[in-house]
VOZARO-423343 format. One record per residue (C-alpha): residue number from 1; residue in three letters; x, y, z. Coordinates in nm, 2 decimals, padded with zeros to 4 digits. Layout:
BEGIN
pos,code,c1,c2,c3
NUM,ALA,X,Y,Z
...
# end
This chain:
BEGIN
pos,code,c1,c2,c3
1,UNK,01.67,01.07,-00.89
2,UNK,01.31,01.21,-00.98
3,UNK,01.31,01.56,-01.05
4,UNK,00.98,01.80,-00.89
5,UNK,00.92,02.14,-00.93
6,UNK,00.97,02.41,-00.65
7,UNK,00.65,02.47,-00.45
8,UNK,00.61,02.71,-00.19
9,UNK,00.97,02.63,-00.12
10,UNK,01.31,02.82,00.04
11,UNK,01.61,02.73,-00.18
12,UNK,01.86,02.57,00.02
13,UNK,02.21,02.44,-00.13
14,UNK,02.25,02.14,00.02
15,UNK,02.52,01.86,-00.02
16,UNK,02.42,01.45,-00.06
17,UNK,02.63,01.13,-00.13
18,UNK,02.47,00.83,-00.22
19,UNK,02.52,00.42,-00.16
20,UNK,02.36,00.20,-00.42
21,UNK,02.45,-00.11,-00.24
22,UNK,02.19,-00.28,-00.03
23,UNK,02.40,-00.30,00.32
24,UNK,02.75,-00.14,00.38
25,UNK,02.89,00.01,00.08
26,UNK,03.26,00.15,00.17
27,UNK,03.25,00.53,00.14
28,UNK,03.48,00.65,-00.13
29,UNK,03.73,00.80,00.13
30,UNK,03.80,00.55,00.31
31,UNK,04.22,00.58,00.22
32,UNK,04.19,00.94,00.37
33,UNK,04.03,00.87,00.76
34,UNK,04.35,00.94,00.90
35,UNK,04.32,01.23,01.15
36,UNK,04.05,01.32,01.41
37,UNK,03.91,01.62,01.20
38,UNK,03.87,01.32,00.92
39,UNK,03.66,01.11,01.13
40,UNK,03.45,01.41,01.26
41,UNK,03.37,01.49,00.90
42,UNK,03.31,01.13,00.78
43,UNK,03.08,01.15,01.10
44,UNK,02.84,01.41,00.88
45,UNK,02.74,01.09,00.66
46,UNK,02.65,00.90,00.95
47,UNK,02.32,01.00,00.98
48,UNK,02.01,00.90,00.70
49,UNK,01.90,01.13,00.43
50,UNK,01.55,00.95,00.41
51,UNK,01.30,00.92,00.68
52,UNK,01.02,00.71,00.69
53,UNK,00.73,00.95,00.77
54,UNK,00.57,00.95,00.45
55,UNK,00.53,00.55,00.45
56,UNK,00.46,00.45,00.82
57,UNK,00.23,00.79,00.86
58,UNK,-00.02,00.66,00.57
59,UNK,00.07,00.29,00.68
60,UNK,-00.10,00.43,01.01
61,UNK,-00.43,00.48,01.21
62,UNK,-00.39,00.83,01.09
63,UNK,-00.55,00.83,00.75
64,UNK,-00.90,00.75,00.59
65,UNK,-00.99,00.78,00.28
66,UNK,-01.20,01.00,00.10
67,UNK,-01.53,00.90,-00.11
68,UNK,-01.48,01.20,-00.34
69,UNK,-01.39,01.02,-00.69
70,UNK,-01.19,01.40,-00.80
71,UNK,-00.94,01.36,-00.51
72,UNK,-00.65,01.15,-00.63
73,UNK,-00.33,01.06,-00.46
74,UNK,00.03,01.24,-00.53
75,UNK,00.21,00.96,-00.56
76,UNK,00.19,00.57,-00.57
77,UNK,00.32,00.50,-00.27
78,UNK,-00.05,00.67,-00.11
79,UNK,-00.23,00.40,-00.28
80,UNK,00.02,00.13,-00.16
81,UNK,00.07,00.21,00.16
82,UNK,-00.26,00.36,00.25
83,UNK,-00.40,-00.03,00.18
84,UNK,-00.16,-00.19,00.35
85,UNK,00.00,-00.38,00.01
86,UNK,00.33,-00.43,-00.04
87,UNK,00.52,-00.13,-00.15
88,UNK,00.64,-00.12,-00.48
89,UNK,00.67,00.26,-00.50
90,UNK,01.05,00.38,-00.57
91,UNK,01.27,00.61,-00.51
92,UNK,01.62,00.60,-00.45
93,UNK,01.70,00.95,-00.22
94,UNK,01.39,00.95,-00.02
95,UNK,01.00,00.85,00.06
96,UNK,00.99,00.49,-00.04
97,UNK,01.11,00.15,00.13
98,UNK,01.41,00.09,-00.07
99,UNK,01.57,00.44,-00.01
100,UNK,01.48,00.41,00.37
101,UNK,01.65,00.09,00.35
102,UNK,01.95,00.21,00.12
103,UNK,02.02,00.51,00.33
104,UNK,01.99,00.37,00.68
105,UNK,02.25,00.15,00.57
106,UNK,02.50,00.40,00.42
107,UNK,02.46,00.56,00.71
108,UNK,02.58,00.29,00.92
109,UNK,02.84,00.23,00.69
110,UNK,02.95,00.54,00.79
111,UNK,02.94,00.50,01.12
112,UNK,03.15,00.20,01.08
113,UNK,03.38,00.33,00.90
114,UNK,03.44,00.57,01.15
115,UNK,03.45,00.33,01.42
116,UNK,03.75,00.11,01.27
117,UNK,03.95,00.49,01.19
118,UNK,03.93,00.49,01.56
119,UNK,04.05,00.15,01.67
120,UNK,04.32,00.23,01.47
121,UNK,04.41,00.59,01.52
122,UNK,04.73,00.63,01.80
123,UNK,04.47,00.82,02.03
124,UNK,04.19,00.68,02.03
125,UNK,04.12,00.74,02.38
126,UNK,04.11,01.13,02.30
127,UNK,03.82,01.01,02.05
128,UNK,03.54,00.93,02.29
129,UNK,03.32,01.18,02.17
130,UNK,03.33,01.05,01.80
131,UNK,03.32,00.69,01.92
132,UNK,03.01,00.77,02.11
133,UNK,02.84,00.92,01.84
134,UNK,02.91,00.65,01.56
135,UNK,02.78,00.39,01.82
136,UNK,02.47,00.59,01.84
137,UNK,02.42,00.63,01.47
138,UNK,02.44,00.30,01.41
139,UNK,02.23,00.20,01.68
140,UNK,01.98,00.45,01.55
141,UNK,02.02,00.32,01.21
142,UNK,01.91,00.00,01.27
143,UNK,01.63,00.09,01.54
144,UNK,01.47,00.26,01.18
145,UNK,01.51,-00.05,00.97
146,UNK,01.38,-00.28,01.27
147,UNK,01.09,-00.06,01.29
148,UNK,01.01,-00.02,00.99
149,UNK,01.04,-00.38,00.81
150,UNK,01.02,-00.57,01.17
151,UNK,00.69,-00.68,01.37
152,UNK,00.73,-00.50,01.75
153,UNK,00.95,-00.62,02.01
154,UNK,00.76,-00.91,02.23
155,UNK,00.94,-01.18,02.50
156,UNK,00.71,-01.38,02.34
157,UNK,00.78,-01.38,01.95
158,UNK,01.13,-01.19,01.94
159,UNK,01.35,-01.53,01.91
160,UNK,01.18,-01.60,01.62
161,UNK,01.06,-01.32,01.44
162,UNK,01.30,-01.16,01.16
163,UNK,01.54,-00.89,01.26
164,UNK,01.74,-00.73,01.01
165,UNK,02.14,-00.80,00.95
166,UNK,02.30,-00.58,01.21
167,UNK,02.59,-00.47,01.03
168,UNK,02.90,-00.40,01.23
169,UNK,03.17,-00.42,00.99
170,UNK,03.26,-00.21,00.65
171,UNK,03.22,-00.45,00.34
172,UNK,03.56,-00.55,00.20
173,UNK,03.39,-00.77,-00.10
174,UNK,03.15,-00.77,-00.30
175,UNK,03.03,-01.14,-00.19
176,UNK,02.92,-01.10,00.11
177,UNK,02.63,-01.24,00.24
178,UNK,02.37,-01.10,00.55
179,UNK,02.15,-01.31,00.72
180,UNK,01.82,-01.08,00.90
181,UNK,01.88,-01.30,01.22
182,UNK,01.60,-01.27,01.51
183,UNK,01.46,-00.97,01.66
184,UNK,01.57,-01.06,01.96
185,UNK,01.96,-01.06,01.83
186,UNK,01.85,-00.71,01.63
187,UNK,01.73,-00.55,01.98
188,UNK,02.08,-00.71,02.17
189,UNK,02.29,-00.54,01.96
190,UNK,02.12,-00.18,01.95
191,UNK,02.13,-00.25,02.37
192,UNK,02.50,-00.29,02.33
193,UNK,02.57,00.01,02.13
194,UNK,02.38,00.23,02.32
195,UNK,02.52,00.08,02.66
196,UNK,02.89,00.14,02.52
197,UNK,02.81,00.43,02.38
198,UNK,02.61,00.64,02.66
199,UNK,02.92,00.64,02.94
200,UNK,03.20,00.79,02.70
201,UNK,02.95,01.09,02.50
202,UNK,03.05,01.39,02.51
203,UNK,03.04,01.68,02.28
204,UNK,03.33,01.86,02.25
205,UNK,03.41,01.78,01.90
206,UNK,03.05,01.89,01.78
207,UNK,03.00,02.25,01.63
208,UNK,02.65,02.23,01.55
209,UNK,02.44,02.02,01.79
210,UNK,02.12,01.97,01.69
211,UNK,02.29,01.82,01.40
212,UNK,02.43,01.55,01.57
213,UNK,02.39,01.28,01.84
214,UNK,02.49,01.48,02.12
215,UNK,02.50,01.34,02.46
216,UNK,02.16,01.46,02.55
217,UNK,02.00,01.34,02.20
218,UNK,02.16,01.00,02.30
219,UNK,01.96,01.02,02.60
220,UNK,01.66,01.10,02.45
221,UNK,01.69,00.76,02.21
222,UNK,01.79,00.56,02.45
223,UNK,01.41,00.65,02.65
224,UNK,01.23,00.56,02.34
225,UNK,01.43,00.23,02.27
226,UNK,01.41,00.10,02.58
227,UNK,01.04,00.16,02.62
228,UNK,01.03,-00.10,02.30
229,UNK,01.26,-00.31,02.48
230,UNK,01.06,-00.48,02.71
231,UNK,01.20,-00.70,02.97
232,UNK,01.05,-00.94,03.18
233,UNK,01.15,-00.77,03.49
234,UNK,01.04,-00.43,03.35
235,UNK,01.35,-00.31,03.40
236,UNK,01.36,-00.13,03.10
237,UNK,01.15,00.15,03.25
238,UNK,01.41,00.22,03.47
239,UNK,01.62,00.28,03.22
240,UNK,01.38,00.52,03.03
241,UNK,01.31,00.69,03.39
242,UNK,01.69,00.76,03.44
243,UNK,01.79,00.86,03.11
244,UNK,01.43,01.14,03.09
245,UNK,01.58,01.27,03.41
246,UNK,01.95,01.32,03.25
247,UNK,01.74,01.51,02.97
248,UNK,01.51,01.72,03.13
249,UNK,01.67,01.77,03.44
250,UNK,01.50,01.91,03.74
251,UNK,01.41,02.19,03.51
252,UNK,01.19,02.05,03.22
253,UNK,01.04,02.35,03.12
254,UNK,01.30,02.50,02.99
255,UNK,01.41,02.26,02.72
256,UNK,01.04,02.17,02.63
257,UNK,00.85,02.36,02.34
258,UNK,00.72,02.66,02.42
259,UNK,00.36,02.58,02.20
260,UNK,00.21,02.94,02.28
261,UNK,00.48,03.12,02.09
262,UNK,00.56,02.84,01.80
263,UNK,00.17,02.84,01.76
264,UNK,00.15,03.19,01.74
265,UNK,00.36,03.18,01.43
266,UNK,00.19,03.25,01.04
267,UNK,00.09,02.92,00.89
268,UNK,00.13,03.08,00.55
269,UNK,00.46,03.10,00.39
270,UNK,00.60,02.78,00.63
271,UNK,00.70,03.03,00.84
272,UNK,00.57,02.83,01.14
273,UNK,00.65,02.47,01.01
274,UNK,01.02,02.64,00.96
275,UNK,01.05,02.75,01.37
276,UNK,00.89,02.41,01.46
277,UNK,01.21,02.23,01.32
278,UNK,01.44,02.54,01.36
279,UNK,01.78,02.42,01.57
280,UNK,01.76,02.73,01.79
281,UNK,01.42,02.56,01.99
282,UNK,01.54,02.40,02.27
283,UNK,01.33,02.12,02.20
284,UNK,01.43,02.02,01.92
285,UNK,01.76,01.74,02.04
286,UNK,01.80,01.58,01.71
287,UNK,01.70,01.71,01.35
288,UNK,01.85,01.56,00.98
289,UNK,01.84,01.65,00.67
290,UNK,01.65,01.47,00.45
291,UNK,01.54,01.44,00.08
292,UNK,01.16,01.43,00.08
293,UNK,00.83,01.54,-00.08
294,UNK,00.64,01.47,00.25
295,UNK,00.62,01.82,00.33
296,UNK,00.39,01.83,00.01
297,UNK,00.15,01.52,00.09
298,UNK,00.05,01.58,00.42
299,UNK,00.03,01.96,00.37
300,UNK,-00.21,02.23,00.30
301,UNK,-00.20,02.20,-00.11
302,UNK,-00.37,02.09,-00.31
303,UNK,-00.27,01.71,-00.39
304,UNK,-00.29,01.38,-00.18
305,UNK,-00.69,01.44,-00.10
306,UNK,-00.74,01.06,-00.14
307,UNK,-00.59,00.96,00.16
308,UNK,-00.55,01.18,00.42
309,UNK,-00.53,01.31,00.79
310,UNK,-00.85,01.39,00.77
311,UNK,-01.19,01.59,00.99
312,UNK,-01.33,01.22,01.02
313,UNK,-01.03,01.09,01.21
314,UNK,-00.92,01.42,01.36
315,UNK,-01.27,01.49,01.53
316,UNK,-01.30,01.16,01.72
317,UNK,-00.95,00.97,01.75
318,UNK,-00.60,01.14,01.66
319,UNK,-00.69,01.48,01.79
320,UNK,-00.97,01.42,02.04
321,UNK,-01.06,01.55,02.35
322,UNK,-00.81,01.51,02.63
323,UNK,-00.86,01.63,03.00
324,UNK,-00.64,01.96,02.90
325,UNK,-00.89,02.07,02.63
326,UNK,-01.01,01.99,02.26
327,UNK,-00.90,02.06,01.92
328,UNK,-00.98,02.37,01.94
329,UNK,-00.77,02.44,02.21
330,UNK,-00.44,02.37,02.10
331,UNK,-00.18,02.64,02.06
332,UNK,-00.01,02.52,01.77
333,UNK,-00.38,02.49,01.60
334,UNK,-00.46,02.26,01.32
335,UNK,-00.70,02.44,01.09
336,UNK,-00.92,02.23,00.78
337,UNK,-00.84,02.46,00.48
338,UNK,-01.14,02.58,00.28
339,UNK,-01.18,02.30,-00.01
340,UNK,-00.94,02.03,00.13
341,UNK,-01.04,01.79,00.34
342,UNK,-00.68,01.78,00.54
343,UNK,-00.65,01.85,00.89
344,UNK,-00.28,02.00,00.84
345,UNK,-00.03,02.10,01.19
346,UNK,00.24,02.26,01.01
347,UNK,00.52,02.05,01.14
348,UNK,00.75,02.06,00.80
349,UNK,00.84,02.27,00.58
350,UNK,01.00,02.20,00.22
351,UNK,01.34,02.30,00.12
352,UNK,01.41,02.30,-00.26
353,UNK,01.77,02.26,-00.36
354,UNK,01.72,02.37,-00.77
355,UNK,01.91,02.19,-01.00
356,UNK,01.78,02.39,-01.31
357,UNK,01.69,02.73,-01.14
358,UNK,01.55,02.84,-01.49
359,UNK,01.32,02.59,-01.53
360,UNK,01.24,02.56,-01.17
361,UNK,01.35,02.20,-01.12
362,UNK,01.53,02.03,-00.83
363,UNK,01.52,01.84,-00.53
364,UNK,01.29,01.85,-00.21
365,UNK,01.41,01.79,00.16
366,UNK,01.32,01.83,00.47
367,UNK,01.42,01.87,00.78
368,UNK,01.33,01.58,00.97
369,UNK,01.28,01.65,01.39
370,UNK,01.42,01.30,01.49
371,UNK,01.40,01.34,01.86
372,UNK,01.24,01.65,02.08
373,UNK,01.20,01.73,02.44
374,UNK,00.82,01.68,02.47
375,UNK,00.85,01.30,02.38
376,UNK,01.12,01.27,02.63
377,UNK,00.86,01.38,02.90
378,UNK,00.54,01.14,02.79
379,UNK,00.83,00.86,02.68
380,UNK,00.91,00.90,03.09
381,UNK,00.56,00.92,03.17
382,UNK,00.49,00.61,03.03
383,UNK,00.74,00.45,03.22
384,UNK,00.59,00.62,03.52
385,UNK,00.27,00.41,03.44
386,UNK,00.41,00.07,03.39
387,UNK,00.62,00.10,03.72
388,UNK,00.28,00.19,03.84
389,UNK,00.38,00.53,04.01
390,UNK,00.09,00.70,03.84
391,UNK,00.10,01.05,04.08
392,UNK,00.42,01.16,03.88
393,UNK,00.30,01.01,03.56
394,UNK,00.00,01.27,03.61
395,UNK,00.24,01.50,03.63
396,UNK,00.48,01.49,03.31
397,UNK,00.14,01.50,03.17
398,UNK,00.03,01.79,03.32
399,UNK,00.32,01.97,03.22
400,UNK,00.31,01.87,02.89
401,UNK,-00.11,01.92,02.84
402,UNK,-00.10,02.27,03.02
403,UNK,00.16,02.40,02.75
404,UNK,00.01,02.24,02.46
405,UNK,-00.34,02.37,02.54
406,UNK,-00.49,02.72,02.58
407,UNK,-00.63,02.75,02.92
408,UNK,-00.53,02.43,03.05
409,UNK,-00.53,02.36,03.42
410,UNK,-00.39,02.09,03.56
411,UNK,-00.53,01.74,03.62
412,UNK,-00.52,01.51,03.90
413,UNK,-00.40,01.13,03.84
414,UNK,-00.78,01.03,03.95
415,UNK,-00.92,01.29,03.70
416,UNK,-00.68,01.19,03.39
417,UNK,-00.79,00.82,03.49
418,UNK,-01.16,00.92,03.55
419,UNK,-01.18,01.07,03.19
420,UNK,-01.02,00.77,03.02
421,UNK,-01.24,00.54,03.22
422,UNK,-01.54,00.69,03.11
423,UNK,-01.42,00.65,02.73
424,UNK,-01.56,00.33,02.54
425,UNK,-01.29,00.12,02.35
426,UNK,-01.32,00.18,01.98
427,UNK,-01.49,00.00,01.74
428,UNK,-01.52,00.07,01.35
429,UNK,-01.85,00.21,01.39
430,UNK,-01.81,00.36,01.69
431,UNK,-01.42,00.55,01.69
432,UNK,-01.28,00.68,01.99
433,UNK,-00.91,00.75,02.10
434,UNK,-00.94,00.44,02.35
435,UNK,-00.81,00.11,02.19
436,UNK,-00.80,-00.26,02.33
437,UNK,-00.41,-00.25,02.43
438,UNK,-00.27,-00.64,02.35
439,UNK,00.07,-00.75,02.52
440,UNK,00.22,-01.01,02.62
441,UNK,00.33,-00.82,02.94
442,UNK,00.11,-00.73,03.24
443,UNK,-00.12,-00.45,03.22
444,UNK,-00.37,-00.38,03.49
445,UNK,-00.71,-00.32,03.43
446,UNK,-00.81,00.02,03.56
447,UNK,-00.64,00.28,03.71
448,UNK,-00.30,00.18,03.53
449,UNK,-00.44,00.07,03.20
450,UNK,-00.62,00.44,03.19
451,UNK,-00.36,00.64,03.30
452,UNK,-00.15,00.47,03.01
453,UNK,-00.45,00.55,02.77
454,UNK,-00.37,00.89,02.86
455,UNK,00.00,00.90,02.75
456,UNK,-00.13,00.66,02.41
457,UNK,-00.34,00.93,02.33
458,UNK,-00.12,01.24,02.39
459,UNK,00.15,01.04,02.20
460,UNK,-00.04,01.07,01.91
461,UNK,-00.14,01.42,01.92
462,UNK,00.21,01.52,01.97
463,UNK,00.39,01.26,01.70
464,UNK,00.08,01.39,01.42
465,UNK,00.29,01.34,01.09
466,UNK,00.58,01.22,01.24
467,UNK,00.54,00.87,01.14
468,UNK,00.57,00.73,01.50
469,UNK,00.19,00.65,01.56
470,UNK,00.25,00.31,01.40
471,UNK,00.53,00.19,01.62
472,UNK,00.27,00.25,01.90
473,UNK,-00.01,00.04,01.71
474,UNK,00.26,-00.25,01.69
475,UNK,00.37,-00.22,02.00
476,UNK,00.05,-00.21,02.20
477,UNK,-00.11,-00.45,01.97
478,UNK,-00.40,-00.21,01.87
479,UNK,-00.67,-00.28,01.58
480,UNK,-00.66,-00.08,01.29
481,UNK,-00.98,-00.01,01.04
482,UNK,-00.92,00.15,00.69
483,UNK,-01.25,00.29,00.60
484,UNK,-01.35,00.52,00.34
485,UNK,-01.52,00.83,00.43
486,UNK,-01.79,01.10,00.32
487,UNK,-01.71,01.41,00.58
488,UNK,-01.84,01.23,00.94
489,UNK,-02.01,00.91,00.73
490,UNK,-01.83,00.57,00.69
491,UNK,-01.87,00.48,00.31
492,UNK,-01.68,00.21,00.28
493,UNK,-01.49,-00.09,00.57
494,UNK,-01.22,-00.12,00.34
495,UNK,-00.99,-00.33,00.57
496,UNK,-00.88,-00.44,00.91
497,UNK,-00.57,-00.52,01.10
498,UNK,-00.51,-00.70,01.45
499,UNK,-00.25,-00.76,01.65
500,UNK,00.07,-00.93,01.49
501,UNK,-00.05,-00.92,01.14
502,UNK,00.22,-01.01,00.88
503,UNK,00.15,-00.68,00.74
504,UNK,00.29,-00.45,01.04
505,UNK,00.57,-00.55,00.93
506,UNK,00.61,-00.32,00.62
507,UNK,00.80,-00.54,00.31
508,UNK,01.13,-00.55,00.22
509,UNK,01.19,-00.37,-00.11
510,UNK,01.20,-00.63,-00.41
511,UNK,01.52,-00.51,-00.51
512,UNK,01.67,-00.60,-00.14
513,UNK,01.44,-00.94,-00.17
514,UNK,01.60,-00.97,-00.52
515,UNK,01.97,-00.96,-00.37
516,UNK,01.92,-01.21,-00.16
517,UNK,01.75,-01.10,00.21
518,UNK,01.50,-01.33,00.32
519,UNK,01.17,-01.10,00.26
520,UNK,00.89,-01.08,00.52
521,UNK,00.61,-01.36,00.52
522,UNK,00.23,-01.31,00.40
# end
């Protein structure tokens, strides 16, 4: 483990284990699973401590970077990532490929581990709850490691692109041997999971919900998967329409994020990155814990200049204008700080857990806001648009625009698709928030391909440092430019990526290549 020093930080004591095998390394315990209060705790290690933020955010659309030869980068993986190489950046608790890889996989191990406890326990059928959530962590698991180190779900390329072992079992040897399988097979079995999972959820044996895969966080998942999941029947927007309503209910306002008052919150002192991720906003479904300096390089200090979120990409593509308002306009604003060239929304907030409080040494984490409200609601509106029912797409984004910008009125659906319309697709030289979309599924031209720019584009507003925008560039098959920038001028066309590049699919770390998984092709 790499030690930092505190920065701007609230000391938090926290607890984390740690799996050094590649796949499904038994926990420790397993001899002691024996009662239900044992499989609830072994439950607690079911979820990752890394995220993958840091890699797939400056893998992204989301970053340029800067002409100025005095801005360097914080760590290697900026460099790496930022130009689209392969990653050989490590760490092993957080922030690179192998610990995303190594702790996604403890975590299922976990979850498995926990499964078989309850196949075997005399009352299993009193377990529900637990079952449901194991199912849904390992389901989760691997939807981050498909993600991640896959190419996007297509009809057309999933039989025969790499998936990534699905892992099902706890390892009883040392010998065993994982094949990646299809993506097709990979997207199957997180279906199956979350389809036995879903009907038995229930949370009575969870003390601290936001915590955990609650019934509703389940939910929430299961609208994002299955908008990835794309069946030839589209009957996979059903499935995200049905689930958003369980969430949100016929009440939505009162579990989405109230971005007036959050907004209104001091930037200074994290005390308004800390109520964005606090458990008591109803928005927030899922948070974890995880170990992570990302709070640091996409923040408002002063390292990671060379590649940033930047005013260049800010002005005319991630944070553009949308038919609730501009920039400017947002609630939970998103200041450039005198000096750095970062256009910062304080989403995150470091915790330091100090190992050597004299010296001021220890580990960062984060708390990582895995699932909220808000995406629910544009997650359902975009099934909206591909089941063409545009008038209620309109409005999920009405209610989410008129809360996220000051003075916002609402829009109609021919107003949202008049603005898009009158947007020209992007080019290098010429950015805007409208990209060519590339499936292999029907898309109209018009009205529906519009209103779905809409949703693209409040997507990314809302997901800004999340690390999600580049599931959305697989997925949709949009063109990525890396250019290098002075303030508003193009310097430098560093690089390009279409649709389906071998690239999207970020590499396997060598030491996973090294143990035998078949690594991604150039």
């Amino acid at each position: 483990m790499k030690k930092y020093i505190g920065l701007c930080v609230v000391a938090l004591s926290l607890g984390l284990t740690s799996c050094n095998d590649y796949l499904d390394k038994m926990p420790d315990n397993r001899a002691s699973i024996t009662t239900t209060s044992d499989i609830t705790s072994i439950l607690l290690s079911a979820y990752p401590t890394a995220h993958y933020a840091y890699v797939t955010e400056m893998y992204s659309d989301n970053i340029a970077k800067e002409a100025n030869p005095t801005y360097t980068t914080y760590t290697k993986i900026e460099d790496e990532a930022a130009l689209w190489r392969d990653i050989t950046y490590f760490d092993p608790d957080g922030d690179s490929p192998y610990a995303i890889w190594e702790k996604c996989y403890s975590a299922i191990a976990s979850a498995n581990l926990a499964l078989e406890s309850i196949e075997k326990a005399e009352n299993k059928e009193e377990l529900n709850g637990q079952k449901g959530e194991a199912l849904m962590c390992r389901a989760y698991a691997h939807w981050v490691l498909a993600s991640v180190f896959c190419q996007a779900y297509t009809q057309t390329n999933a039989k025969t692109d790499l998936g990534i072992p699905y892992v099902t079992k706890t390892q009883d040897s040392y010998d065993n041997t994982y094949e990646r399988g299809t993506l097709a097979e990979t997207y199957a079995a997180i279906d199956k999971d979350i389809q036995e999972a879903l009907p038995i959820m229930n949370d009575e044996h969870i003390t601290v919900p936001k915590y955990h895969f609650t019934k509703k966080a389940a939910l929430a998942f299961a609208t994002r998967f299955y908008l990835y999941y794309v069946q030839p029947d589209l009957s996979n927007y059903d499935k995200v329409i049905k689930y958003a309503n369980q969430v949100l209910t016929s009440r939505p306002e009162a579990i989405l994020r109230d971005w007036a008052t959050v907004g209104s919150k001091a930037i200074n002192g994290s005390v308004r990155a800390m109520a964005f991720t606090s458990a008591d906003d109803p928005a927030n479904l899922l948070i974890y814990t995880t170990y992570s300096i990302w709070a640091r390089a996409y923040g408002p200090y002063g390292l990671a200049y060379k590649y940033c979120h930047d005013t260049y990409i800010a002005a005319n593509q991630s944070c553009a204008e949308t038919p609730w308002g501009a920039r400017g306009d947002f609630y939970f604003n998103i200041p450039r700080y005198t000096g750095m060239p970062k256009i910062v929304m304080a989403k995150m907030a470091e915790y330091f857990e100090y190992t050597d409080a004299v010296n001021g040494i220890g580990n960062p984490h984060i708390m990582y806001p895995a699932l909220t409200s808000d995406e629910v609601l544009i997650n359902r509106a975009e099934a909206y648009v591909m089941k063409n029912n545009l008038q209620d797409a309109a409005a999920d984004l009405n209610l989410w625009g008129t809360r996220f910008y000051n003075g916002a009125s609402e829009k109609t659906a021919d107003q949202i698709i008049d603005f898009y319309k009158n947007i020209n697709y992007y080019t290098v030289d010429a950015p805007t928030p409208k990209k060519k979309i590339q499936v292999d599924y029907n898309i109209a031209e018009g009205d529906q391909e519009n209103m779905l720019q809409a949703t693209i584009a409040v997507r990314r507003i809302l997901s800004l440092h999340e690390g999600n925008r580049l599931f959305d560039v697989k997925r949709f098959g949009l063109k990525m430019h890396r250019v290098c920038v002075n303030g508003s001028q193009i310097i430098e066309k560093i690089d390009s990526m279409d649709v389906r590049d071998p690239r999207l699919a970020i590499q396997l770390p060598s030491q996973v290549i090294n143990a035998g998984i078949e690594k991604n092709p150039r």
